[in-house]
VOBA-1610 file (N, C-alpha, C; in pm, whole numbers, padded with zeros to 5 digits, always signed):
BEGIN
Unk+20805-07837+10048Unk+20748-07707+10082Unk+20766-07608+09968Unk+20876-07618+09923Unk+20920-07533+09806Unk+20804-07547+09687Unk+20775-07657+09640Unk+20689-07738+09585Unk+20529-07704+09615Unk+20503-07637+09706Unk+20349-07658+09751Unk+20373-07488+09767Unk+20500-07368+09767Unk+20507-07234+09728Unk+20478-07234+09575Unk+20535-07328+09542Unk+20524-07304+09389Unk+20368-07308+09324Unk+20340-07410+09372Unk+20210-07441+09369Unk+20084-07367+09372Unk+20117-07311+09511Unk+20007-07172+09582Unk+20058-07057+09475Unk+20170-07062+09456Unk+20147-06931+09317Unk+20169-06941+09197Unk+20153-07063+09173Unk+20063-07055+09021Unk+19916-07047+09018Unk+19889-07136+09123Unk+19733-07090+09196Unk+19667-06980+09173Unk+19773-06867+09245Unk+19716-06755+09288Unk+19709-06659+09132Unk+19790-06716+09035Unk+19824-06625+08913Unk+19680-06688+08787Unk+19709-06876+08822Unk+19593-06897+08743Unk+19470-06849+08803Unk+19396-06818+08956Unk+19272-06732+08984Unk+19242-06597+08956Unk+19397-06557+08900Unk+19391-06404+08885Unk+19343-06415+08729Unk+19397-06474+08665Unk+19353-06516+08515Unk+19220-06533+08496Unk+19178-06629+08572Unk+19045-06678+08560Unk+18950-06578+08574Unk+18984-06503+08706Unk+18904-06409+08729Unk+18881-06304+08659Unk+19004-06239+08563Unk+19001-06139+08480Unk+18885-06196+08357Unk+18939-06296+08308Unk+18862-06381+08227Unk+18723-06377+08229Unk+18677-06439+08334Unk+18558-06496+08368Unk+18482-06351+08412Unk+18482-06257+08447Unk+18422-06103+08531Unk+18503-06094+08663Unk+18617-06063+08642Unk+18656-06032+08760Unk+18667-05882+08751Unk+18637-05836+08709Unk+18611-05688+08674Unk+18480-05639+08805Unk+18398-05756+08803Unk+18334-05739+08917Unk+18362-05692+09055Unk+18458-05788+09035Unk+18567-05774+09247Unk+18615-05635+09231Unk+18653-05603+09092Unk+18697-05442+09088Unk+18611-05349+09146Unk+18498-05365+09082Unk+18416-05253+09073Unk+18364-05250+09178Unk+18336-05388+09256Unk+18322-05361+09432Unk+18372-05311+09500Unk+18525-05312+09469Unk+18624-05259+09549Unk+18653-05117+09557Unk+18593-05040+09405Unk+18556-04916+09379Unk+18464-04883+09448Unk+18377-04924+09444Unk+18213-04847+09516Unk+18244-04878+09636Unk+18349-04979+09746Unk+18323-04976+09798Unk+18415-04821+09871Unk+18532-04782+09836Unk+18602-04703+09864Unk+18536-04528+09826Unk+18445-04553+09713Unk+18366-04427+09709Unk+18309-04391+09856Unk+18228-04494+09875Unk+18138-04493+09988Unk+18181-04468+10103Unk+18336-04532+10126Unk+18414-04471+10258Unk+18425-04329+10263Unk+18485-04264+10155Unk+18501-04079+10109Unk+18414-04031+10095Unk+18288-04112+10113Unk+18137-03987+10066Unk+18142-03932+10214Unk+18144-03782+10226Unk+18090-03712+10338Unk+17929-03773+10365Unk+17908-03783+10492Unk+17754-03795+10549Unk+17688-03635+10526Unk+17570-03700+10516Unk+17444-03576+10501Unk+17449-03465+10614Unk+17471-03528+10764Unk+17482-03464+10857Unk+17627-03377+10828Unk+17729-03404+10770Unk+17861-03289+10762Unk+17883-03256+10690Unk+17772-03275+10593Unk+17781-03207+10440Unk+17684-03041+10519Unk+17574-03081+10582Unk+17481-02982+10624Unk+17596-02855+10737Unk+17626-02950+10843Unk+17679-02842+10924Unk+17802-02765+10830Unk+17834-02839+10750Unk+17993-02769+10654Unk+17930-02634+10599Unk+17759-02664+10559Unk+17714-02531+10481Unk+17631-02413+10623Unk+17609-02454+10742Unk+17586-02335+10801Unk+17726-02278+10836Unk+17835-02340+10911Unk+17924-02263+10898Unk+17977-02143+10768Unk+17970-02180+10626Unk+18015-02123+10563Unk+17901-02010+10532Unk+17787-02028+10603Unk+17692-01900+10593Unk+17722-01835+10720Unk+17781-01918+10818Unk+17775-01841+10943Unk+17902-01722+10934Unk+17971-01784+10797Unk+18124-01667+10812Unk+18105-01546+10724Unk+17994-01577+10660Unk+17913-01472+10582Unk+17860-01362+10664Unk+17819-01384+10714Unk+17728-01329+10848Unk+17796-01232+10949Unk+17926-01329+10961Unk+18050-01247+11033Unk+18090-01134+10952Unk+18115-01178+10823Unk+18209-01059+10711Unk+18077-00970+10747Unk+17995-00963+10743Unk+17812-00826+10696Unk+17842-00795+10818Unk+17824-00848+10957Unk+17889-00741+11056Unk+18006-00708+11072Unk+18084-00730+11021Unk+18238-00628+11051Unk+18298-00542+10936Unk+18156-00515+10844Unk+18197-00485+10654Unk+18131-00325+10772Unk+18223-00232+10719Unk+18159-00055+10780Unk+17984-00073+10692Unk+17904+00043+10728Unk+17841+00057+10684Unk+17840+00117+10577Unk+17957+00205+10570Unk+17962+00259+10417Unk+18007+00199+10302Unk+18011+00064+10344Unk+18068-00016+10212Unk+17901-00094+10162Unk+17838-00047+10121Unk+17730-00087+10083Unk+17718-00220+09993Unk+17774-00142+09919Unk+17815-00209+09789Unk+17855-00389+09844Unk+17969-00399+09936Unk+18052-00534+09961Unk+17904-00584+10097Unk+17848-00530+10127Unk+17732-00543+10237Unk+17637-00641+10131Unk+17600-00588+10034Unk+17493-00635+09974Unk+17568-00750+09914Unk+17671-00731+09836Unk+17710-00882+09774Unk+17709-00981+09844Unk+17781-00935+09989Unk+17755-01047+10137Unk+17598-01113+10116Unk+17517-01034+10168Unk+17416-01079+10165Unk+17305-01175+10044Unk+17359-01103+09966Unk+17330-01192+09845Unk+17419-01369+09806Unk+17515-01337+09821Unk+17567-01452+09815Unk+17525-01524+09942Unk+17525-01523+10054Unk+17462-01594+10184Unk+17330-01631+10122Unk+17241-01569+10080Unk+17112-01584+10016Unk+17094-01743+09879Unk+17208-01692+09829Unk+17235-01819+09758Unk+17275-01937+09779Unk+17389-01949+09918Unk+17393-02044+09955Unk+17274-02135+10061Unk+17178-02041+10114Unk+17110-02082+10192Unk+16960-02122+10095Unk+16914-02088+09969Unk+16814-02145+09904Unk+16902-02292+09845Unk+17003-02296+09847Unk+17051-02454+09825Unk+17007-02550+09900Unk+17141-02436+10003Unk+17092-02548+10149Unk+16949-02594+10180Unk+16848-02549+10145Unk+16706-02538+10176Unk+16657-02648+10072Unk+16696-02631+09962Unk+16659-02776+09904Unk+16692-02876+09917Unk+16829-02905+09945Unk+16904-03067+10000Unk+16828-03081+10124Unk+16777-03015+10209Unk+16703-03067+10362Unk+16579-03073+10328Unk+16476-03005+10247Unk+16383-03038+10201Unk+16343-03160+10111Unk+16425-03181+09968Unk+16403-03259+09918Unk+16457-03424+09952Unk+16611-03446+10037Unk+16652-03572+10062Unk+16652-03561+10255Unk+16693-03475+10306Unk+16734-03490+10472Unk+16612-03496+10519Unk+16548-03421+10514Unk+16427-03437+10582Unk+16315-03557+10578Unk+16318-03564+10436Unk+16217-03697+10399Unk+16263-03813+10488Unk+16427-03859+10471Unk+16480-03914+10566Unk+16462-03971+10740Unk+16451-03789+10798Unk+16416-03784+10934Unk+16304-03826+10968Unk+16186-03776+10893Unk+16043-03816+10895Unk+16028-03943+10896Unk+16064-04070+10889Unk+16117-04204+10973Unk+16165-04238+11111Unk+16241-04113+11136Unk+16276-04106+11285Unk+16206-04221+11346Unk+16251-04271+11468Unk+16124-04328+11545Unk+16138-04233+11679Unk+16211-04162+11701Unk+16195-03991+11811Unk+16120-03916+11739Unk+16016-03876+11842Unk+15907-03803+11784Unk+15955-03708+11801Unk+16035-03599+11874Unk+16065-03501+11918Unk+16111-03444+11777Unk+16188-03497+11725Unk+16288-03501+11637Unk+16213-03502+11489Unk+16102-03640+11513Unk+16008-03588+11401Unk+15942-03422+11366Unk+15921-03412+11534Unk+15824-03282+11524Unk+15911-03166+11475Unk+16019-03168+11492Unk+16127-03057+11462Unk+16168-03015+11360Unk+16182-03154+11242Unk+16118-03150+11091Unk+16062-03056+11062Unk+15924-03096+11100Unk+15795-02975+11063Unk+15811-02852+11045Unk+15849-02804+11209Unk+15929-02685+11269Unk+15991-02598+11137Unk+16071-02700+11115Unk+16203-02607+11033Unk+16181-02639+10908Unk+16053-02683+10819Unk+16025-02657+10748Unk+15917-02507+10739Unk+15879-02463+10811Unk+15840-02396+10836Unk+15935-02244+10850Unk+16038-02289+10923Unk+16173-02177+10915Unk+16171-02110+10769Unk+16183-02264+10737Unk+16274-02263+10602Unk+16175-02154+10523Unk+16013-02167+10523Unk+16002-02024+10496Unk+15934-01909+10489Unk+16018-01867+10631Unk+16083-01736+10707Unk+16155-01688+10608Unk+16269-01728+10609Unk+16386-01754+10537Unk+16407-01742+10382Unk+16288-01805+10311Unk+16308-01711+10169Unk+16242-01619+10185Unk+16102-01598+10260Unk+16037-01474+10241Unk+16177-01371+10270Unk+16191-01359+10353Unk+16280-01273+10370Unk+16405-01228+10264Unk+16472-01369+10208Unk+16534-01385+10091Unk+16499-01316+09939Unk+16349-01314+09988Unk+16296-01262+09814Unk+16301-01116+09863Unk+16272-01055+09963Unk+16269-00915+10025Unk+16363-00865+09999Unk+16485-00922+10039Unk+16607-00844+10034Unk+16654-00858+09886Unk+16610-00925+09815Unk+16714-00916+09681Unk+16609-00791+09586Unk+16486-00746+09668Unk+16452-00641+09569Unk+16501-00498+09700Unk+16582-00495+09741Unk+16656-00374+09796Unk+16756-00345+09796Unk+16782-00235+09772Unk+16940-00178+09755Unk+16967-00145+09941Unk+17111-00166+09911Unk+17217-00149+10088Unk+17168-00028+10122Unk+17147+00106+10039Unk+17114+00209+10052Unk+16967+00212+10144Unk+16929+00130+10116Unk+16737+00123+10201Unk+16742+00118+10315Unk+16658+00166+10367Unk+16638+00156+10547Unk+16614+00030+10560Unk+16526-00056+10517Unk+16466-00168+10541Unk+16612-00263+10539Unk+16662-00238+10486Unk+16801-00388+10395Unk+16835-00427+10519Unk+16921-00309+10631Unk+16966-00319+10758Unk+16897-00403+10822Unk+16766-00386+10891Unk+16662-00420+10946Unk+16642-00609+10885Unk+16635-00570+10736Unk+16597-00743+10672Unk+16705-00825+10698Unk+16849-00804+10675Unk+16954-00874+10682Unk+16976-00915+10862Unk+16942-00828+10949Unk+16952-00887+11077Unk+16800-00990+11084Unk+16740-00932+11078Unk+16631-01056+11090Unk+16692-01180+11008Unk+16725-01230+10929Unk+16780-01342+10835Unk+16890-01357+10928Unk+16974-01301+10949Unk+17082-01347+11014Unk+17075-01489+11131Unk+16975-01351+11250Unk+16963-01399+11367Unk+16825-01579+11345Unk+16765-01551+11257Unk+16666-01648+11205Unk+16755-01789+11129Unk+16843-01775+11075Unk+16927-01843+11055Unk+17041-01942+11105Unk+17095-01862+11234Unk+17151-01898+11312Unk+17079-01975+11469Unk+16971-01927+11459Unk+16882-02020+11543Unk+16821-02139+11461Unk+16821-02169+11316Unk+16739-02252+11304Unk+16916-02345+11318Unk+17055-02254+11242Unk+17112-02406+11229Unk+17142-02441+11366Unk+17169-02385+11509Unk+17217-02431+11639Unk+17131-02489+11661Unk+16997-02521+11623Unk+16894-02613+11676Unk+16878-02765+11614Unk+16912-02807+11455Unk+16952-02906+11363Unk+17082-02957+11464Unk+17162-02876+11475Unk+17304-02941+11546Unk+17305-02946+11615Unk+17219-02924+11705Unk+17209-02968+11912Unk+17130-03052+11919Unk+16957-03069+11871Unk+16861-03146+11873Unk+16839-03250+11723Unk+16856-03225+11635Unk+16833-03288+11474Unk+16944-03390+11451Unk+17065-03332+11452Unk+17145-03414+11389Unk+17220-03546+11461Unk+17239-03537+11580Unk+17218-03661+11698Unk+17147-03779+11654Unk+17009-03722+11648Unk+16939-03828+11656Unk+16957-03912+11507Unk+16970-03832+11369Unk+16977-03917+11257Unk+17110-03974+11249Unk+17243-03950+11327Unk+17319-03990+11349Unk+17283-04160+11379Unk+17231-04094+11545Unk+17237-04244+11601Unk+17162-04355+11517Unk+17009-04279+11464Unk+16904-04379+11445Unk+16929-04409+11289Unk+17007-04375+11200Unk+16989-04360+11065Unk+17128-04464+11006Unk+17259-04438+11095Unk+17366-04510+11089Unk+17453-04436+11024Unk+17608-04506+10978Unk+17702-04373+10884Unk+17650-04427+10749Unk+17629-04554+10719Unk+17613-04588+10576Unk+17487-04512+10503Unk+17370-04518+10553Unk+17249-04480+10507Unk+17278-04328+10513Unk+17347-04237+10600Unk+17369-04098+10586Unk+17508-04038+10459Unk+17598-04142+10478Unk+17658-04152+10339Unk+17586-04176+10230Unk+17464-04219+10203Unk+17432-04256+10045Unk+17315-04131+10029Unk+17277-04086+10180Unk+17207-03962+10173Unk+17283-03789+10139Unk+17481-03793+10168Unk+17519-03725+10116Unk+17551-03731+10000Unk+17588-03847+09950Unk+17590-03886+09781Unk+17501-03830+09742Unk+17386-03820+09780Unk+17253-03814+09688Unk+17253-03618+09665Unk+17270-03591+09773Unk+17269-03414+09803Unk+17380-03372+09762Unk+17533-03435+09776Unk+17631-03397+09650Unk+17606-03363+09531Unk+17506-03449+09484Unk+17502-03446+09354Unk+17370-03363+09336Unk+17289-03333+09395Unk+17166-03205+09383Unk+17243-03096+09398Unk+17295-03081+09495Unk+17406-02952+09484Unk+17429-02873+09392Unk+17548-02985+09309Unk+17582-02965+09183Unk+17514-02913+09084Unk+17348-02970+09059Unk+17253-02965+08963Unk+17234-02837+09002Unk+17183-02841+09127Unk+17140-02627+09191Unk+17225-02550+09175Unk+17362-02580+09177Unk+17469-02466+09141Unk+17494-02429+09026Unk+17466-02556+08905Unk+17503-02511+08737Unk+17380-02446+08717Unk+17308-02400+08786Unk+17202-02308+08730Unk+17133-02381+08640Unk+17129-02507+08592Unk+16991-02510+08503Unk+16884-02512+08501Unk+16861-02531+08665Unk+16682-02496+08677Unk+16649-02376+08647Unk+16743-02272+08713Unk+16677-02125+08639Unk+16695-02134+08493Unk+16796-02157+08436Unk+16808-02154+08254Unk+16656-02188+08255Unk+16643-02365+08294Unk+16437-02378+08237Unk+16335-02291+08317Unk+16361-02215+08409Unk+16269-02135+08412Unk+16259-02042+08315Unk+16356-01974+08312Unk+16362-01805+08224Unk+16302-01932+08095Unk+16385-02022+08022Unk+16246-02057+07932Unk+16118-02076+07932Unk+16100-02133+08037Unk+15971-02125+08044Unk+15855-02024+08009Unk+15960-01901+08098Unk+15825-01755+08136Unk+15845-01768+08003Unk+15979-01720+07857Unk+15974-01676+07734Unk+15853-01754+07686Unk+15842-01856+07706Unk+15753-01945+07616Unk+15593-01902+07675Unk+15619-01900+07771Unk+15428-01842+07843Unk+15374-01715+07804Unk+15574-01586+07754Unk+15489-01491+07720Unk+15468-01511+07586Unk+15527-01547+07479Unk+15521-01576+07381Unk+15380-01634+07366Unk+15307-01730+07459Unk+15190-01786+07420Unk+15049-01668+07443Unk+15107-01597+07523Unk+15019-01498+07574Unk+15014-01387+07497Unk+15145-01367+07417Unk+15101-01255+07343Unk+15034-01307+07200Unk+15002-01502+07179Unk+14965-01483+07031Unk+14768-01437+07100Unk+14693-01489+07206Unk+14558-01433+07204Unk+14583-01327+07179Unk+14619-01212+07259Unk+14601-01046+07224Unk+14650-01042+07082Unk+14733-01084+07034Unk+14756-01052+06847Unk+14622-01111+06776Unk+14567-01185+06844Unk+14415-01245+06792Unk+14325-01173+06777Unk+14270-01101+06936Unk+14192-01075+07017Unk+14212-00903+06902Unk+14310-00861+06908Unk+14309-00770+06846Unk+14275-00741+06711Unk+14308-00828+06597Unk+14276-00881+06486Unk+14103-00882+06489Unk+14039-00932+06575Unk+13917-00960+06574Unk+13854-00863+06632Unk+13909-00782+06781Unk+13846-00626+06742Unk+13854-00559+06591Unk+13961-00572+06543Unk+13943-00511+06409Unk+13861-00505+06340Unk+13810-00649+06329Unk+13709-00701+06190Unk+13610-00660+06274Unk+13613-00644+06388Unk+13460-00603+06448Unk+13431-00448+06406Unk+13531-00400+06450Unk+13511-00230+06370Unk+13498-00202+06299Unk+13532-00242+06185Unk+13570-00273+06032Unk+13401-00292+06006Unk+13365-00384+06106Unk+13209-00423+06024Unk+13113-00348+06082Unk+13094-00290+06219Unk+13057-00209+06283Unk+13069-00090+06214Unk+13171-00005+06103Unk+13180+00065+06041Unk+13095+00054+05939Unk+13112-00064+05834Unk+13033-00080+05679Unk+12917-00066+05732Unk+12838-00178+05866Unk+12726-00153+05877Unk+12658+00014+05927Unk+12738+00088+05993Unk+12663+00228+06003Unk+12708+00331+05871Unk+12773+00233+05779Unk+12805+00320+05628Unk+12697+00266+05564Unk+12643+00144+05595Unk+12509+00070+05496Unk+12410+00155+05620Unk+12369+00154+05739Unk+12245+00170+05782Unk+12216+00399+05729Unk+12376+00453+05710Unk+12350+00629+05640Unk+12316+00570+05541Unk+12370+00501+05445Unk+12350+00532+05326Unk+12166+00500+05295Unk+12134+00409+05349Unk+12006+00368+05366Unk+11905+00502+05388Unk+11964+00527+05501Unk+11854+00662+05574Unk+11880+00805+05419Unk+11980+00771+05438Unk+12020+00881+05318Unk+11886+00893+05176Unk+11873+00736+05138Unk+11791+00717+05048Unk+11618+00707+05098Unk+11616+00683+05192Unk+11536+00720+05250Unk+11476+00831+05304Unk+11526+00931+05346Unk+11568+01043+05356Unk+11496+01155+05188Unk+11590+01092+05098Unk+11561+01121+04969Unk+11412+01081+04915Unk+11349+00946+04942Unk+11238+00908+04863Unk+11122+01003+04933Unk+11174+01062+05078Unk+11056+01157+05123Unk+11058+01258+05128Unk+11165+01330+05078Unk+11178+01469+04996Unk+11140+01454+04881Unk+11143+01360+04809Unk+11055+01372+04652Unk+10889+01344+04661Unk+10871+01316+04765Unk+10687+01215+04763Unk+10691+01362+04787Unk+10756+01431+04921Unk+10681+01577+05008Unk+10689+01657+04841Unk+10785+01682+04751Unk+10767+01753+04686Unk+10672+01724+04607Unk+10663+01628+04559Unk+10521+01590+04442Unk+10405+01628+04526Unk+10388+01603+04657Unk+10245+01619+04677Unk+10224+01709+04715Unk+10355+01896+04729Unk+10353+01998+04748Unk+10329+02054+04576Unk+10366+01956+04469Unk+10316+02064+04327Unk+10218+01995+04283Unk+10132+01805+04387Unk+10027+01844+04324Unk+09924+01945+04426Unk+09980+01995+04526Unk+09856+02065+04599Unk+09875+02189+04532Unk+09955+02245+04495Unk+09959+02389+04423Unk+09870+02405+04278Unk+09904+02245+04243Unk+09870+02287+04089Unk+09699+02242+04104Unk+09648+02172+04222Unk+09502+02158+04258Unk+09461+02271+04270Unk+09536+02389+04386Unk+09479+02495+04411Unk+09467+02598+04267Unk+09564+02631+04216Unk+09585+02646+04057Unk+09461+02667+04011Unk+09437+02531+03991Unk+09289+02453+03883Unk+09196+02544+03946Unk+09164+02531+04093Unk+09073+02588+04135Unk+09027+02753+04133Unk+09175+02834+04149Unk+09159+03000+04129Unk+09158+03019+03992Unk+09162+02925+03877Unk+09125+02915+03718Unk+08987+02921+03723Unk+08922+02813+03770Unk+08804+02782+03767Unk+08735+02937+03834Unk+08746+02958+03939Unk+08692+03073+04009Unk+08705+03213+03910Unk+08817+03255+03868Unk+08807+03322+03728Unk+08736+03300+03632Unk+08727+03256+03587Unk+08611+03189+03492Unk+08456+03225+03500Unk+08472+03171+03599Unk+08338+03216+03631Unk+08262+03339+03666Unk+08354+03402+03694Unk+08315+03591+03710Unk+08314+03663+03580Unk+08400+03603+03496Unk+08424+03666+03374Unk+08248+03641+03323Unk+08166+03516+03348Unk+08074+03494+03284Unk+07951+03579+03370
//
C-alpha cells in the first residue's frame, strides 16, 4: 500500500509536470475565467444597483432647502449623468437581449421604455440649460424625478423577472460583463473628447468655404469695379469724341455763315 501511495504521487507530480509542460496553462486559465464569471454581477443587479443610486439622488433634491440652489442643481445634474449611462447599457446590450423574450408582454415593455427613455433626456437636455434660480428647473426636476421612478418600479416588478427566469444567471452574467465594461468607456468621457473633436473639425471645415466664398466675392468686386472704371473711362472718351465733332461742326457752321455775310457785303458795295 505504501508502495502504490508512493506511486499515486509521483503520478500526481509527474501529471503536474507534464501538464505545465505540455499547456497546462490552459486548466489555469479555465479556472480563471471560470471564477471571473462567478464575480461578474448580472445585468439585472448591475441595473437595479443604478436606479437605486439615482433614487438616493432624488431623495438628497427633496430634502436639499430650496435656498440651496446651488447643491439642488449639482443634485440634479449629477442624477442626469448617471441616468444618460444608465440609458445606454439598456439600450445598447439589455434590451437587445429582452427583445428575444419569448413573453410578449415583456417584449412589448421594451418598446415602452424605450420610449421613456426619451422623456427622459428630453427633459435631461432642458434642465442642463437652466439655472436652480428658474421657475421652470423646479417644475423640470419633478417631472424627471417622478418619470424616472415609474419607469425603474416597472423594469423591477414586470422586466426583470422575466429575463431572470427566461435568459438564465450565465447569459445575464456575460450581459453584465459586457455593460461593465461600456460603463467604463461612458464614464472616461471619450466619446465626448471625439465629439468636441469632431464639431472643431466641422467648424474648421466650414470656415475654409466662407474664407473662399469671400475671396471670390472679392475678385468679383475687384472686377465689377475695373469693369465700371473701363465702361467711365470709355463713356468719358466718348463723351469727348462728341464734344469735338459738336464743336467742329459748330465752327464749320459759323465760318459757312461767315462766308455767306462776306459774300452779301460784297455785293452791295458793287
Amino acid at each position: 500500500m505504501a508502495r502504490n501511495a508512493s506511486n499515486k504521487k509521483e503520478g500526481g507530480v509527474f501529471s503536474r509536470m507534464i501538464s505545465v509542460v505540455g499547456g497546462g496553462n490552459e486548466e489555469s486559465e479555465q479556472s480563471e475565467r471560470g471564477t471571473v464569471a462567478e464575480g461578474a454581477e448580472s445585468a439585472t443587479t448591475l441595473l437595479r444597483t443604478e436606479h437605486d443610486e439615482v433614487r438616493q439622488l432624488f431623495h438628497e433634491f427633496e430634502n436639499a432647502s430650496e435656498g440651496a440652489r446651488s447643491s439642488r442643481k449639482r443634485i440634479i445634474d449629477e442624477a442626469s449623468r448617471k441616468l444618460e449611462v444608465h440609458a445606454e447599457l439598456e439600450e445598447k446590450i439589455f434590451y437587445p437581449a429582452c427583445r428575444q423574450l419569448e413573453d410578449e408582454e415583456a417584449r412589448k415593455m421594451v418598446g415602452e421604455s424605450v420610449e421613456e427613455h426619451a422623456i427622459v433626456k428630453r427633459l435631461i437636455q432642458e434642465l442642463s440649460g437652466l439655472e436652480a434660480s428658474d421657475e421652470r428647473f423646479e417644475a423640470k426636476a419633478t417631472v424627471l424625478k417622478e418619470n424616472v421612478e415609474h419607469h425603474a418600479d416597472e423594469e423591477e416588478r414586470d422586466l426583470f423577472p422575466v429575463a431572470e427566469r427566461e435568459l438564465g444567471d450565465e447569459r445575464l452574467e456575460e450581459l453584465g460583463v459586457q455593460m461593465a465594461e461600456l460603463k467604463r468607456r461612458l464614464m472616461s468621457g471619450a466619446p465626448a473628447r471625439g465629439g468636441r473633436a469632431g464639431s472643431s473639425r466641422s467648424r474648421g471645415s466650414s470656415a475654409g468655404p466662407r474664407q473662399a466664398g469671400g475671396s471670390s466675392k472679392g475678385r468679383s468686386a475687384q472686377s465689377s469695379r475695373g469693369s465700371s472704371q473701363r465702361r467711365s473711362s470709355a463713356g468719358g472718351r466718348s463723351a469727348s469724341a462728341s464734344r469735338s465733332r459738336s464743336t467742329s461742326s459748330s465752327s464749320r457752321s459759323r465760318s459757312s455763315s461767315g462766308g455767306g455775310r462776306s459774300r452779301t457785303s460784297t455785293s452791295k458795295k458793287k
